[in-house]
N, C-alpha and C positions, 0 to 999 in steps of 0.2 A: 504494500500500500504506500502511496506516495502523497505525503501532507505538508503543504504550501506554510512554510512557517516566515516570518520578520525575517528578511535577510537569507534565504534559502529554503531546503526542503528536507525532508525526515522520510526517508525508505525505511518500513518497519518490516519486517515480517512472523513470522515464529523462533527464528533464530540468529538473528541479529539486527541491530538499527545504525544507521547508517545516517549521516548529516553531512550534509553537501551545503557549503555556504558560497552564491555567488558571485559578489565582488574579492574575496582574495584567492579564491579558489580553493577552498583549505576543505577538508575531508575529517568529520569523524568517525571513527566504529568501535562498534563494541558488541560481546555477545548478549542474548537475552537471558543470560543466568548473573550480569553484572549489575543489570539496567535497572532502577527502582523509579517509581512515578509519583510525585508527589503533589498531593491535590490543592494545596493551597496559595501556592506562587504559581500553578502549573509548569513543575520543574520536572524533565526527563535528568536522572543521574546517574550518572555509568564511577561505578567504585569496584572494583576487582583485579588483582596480579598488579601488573603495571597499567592500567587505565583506570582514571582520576578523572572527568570534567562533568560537567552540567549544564543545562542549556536551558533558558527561558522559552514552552512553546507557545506563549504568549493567549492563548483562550483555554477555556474549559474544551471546546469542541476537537482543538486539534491533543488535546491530551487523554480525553475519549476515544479521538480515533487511533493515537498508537497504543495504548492499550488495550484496544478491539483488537488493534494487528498484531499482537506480540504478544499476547494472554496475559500482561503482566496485570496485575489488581491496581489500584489505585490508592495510595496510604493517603488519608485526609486527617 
């Protein structure tokens, strides 16, 4: 699933997410056993081995839909 976020777009799928930002060209990934959702900034966060970041998906709708796409729960 591909979800239009502020400044690029979020490939989710069942086993990994994937953040493609635009203007610098820069690439994240991570797997879906790192990734945690968090409902109240609507914040995707990737914390696991050596992968550290977090990204603003800026609505409730687009943190609904990677969650839809990656099974992952939503902690509120």
């Amino acid at each position: 699933m591909v979800i239009t976020i502020p400044g690029g777009r979020v490939i989710a799928t069942m086993h990994e997410v994937m953040v493609k930002f635009q203007e610098n060209q820069m690439t994240l990934q991570a797997q879906t056993d790192d990734i945690s959702l968090l409902g109240a900034p609507c914040m995707l966060i990737a914390n696991g081995g050596t992968v550290n970041w977090s990204l603003s998906l800026g609505s409730e709708d687009n943190l609904n839909a990677v969650s839809e796409a990656t099974g992952i729960a939503i902690k509120r």
